[in-house]
N, C-alpha and C positions, 0 to 999 in steps of 0.2 A: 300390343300396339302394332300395328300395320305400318311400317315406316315404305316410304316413296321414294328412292333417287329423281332426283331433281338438278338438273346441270343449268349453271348461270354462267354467263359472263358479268365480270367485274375488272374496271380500271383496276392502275395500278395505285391509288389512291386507297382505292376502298378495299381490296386485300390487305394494303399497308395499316392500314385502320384494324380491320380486323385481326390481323399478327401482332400489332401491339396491345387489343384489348387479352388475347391469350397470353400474349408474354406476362402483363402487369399482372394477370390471374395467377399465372405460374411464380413470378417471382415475389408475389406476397402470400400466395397459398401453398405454392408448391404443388397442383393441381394445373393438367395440362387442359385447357379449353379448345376445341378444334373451330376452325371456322364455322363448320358444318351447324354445330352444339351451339355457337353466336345466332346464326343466323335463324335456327331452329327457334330460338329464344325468342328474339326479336318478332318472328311470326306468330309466337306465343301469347307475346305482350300485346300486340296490336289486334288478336282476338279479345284478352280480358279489356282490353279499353273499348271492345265493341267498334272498332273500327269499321266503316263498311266503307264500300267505290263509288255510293251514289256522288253523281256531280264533279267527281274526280276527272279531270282531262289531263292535268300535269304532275308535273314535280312538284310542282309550286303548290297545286290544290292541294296535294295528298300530305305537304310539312303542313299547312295551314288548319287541314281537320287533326291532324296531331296535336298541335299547338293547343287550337281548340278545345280539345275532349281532355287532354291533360290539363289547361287551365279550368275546367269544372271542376273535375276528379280534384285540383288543388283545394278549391275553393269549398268543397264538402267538404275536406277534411279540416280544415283549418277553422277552428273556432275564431269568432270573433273577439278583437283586442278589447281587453276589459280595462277600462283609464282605473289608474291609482286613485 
């Protein structure tokens, strides 16, 4: 695997975010998550969702193709309710 350094800025929100997603990992696994290893993830995840940029201009666009492509992905997976 070829890995990249990649430097971002992030509020102090979204650090905050992310030290408690490693903390809850660590104190229910006992396994340390680095931000890095989050972040990596999440770029992961929004490949297997096939996410792409077209038409993307915002913040706003780019939750709404998430929302979107996760409400499909829902919707295969979920058999329909069979009545009693």
């Amino acid at each position: 695997m070829n890995l990249q350094r990649v430097v971002t800025f992030l509020n102090r929100y979204e650090v905050d975010f992310l030290d408690s997603l490693g903390k809850d990992a660590l104190f229910s696994t006992g396994i340390k998550i680095s931000r890095a290893k989050l972040i990596a993830w999440l770029v992961d995840f929004m490949e297997q969702l096939r996410i792409n940029g077209r038409g993307i201009k915002s913040k706003r666009d780019f939750e709404n193709r998430i929302l979107e492509v996760l409400g499909q992905n829902l919707k295969s997976e979920v058999s329909p309710h069979q009545p009693r």
